[in-house]
C-alpha positions, 0 to 999 in steps of 0.5 A, a space after each residue: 452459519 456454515 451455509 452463509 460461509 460456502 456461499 460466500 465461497 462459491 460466490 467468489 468463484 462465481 464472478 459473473 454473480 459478484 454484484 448481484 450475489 454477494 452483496 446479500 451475503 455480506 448484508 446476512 454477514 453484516 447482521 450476524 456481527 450486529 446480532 453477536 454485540 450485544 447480549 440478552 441484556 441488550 448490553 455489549 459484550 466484554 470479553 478479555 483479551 491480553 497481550 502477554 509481557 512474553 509476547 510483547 518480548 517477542 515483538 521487540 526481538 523480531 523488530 530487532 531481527 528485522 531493523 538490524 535495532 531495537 525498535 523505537 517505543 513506536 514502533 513496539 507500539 505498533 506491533 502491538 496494535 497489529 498484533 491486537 487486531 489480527 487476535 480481533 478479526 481471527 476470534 470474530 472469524 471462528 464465531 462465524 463459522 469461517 473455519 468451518 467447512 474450509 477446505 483450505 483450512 481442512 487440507 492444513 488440519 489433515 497434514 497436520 494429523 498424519 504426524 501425531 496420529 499413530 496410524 497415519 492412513 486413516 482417511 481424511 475424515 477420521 484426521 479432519 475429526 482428530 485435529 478438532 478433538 485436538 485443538 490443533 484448528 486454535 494452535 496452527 499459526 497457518 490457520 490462525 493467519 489464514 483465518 485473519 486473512 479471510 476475516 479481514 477480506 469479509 470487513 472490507 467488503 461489508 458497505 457501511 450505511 448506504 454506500 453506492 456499489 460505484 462511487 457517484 461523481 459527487 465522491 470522486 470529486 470530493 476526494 480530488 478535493 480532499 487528496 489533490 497530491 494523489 493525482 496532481 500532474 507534478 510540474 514539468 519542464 522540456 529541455 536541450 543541454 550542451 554537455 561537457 563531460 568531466 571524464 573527458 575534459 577533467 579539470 578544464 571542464 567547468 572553464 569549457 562550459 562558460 567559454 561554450 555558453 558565450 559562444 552558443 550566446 553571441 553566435 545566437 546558435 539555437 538548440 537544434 544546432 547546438 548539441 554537437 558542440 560538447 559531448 555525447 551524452 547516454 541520455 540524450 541532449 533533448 529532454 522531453 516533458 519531464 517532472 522535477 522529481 525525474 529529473 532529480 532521478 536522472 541528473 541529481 537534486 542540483 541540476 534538478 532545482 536549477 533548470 527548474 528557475 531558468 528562464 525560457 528561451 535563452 540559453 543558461 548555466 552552465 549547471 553542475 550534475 552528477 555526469 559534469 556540466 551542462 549549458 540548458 536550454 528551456 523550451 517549456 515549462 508546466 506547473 503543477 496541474 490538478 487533472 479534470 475527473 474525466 482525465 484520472 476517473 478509472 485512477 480515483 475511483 480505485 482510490 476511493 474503493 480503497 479508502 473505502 475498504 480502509 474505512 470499513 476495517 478501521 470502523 469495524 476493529 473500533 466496534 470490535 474492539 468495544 466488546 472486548 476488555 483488552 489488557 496489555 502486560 508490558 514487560 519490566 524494564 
């Protein structure tokens, strides 16, 4: 097993052989975990596996740490299912031999020696063997979390059943389908304003404005000629294609859900915004538009290999957590 784990080191410093190599490391990888579920018996293991109440107070104290609260039942719950999980990948880990042969592993155990050993100029070798007599490879938090870390990388690259190293057209298209507001181009609309600043203006401001709007009505006064009337504005009085939720971003939720139920080519408002008032006027508008694959392939395809990655650990933790009798001791209240 400790070959299986350097070549799959060297592979990852190899990208020129990724496809072709490591394919087959993470498939002998993948058999070893299928051969470790089941027993002699051809029965699934059951081993236990407890979060103590100690633990769980913990949790609840670094969720309060970090919330500046206590930490909702779900939120505990939560912490506690992480915390589940990293125990699963950092066991299944050292039953395949990661931390053997791992040099980062093997530097953390060396530093880790040379301040318990008496003699700390003992070469590395003689520190490596010390901190395993120890036990300190199953203490340090540092080598657990890289453990869990590197365990976690190996699952989401193991394929499931018969996945396409690149996803076909037929899996792009059918996760437009399924998640259509991850690449929906949003609704958008291109404008020109009169603006009237309040700072300038004060009280009168909003009596300006409609006096303005009358004017730019019955003089037929176009948007080209028309932002010289009110004031100077630090963003511009020509608005190109810009979605709803920028517009919010820039002009506040108000002015965003008015000009978007304006109509087109005739001047409006006035509509109050977080800088004052302004008179609009709608050049275009876009509803919101599902792209063609060919415009968005690049962006879905690393969708879809992240929902792969998800799926691969979501499925493996499930068969993991099969083999395991897992006891969970909440604290009193």
């Amino acid at each position: 097993m400790v070959s299986i784990v350097n070549l799959f080191s060297q592979a990852f410093r190899a990208p020129v052989l990724h496809f072709l190599f490591i394919g087959g490391l993470l498939f002998i990888v993948n058999l070893e975990w299928k051969s470790r579920t089941l027993n002699n018996t051809g029965k699934p293991y059951s081993e236990e596996l407890v979060i103590t109440a100690r633990q769980i107070e913990q949790f609840r104290s670094d969720l309060t740490a970090q919330l500046g609260l206590p930490p909702t039942p779900q939120q505990l719950q939560g912490a506690i299912e992480s915390a589940i999980h990293d125990e699963l990948l950092y066991r299944e880990a050292l039953a395949l031999g990661l931390d053997k042969n791992n040099p980062a592993i093997r530097r953390r155990l060396v530093q880790i020696a040379r301040f318990v050993e008496e003699d700390p100029d003992q070469d590395e070798d003689t520190l490596y063997k010390l901190s395993l007599k120890l036990g300190l490879s199953r203490s340090d938090l540092v080598v657990r979390r890289h453990l869990v870390t590197q365990m976690r990388l190996v699952v989401e690259r193991v394929p499931l059943g018969k996945e396409q190293p690149i996803p076909t057209d037929t899996e792009l298209e059918k996760f437009i389908h399924q998640h259509p507001k991850k690449i929906m181009v949003p609704q958008s609309i291109r404008l020109t304003h009169v603006y009237l600043s309040m700072d300038r203006r004060g009280i009168s401001t909003e009596t300006d404005a409609r006096r303005i709007l009358k004017e730019l009505q019955s003089e037929s006064i176009g948007p080209l000629d028309a932002p010289r009337i009110g004031d100077p504005f630090l963003l511009g009085l020509h608005i190109p294609w810009t979605s709803h939720r920028r517009l919010e971003q820039l002009f506040g939720s108000e002015f965003a859900n008015s000009v978007m139920e304006l109509p087109i080519g005739v001047w409006s408002g006035p509509i109050k915004s977080s800088y004052g008032w302004h008179i609009v006027w709608i050049h275009e508008k876009q509803k919101d538009k599902l792209p063609t694959l060919e415009a968005v392939r690049d962006q879905v395809i690393n969708d879809v290999l992240i929902e792969r990655r998800e799926k691969r650990l979501r499925e493996t933790l499930n068969e993991l957590r099969a083999k395991y009798s897992i006891r969970i001791e909440y604290p009193p209240d």
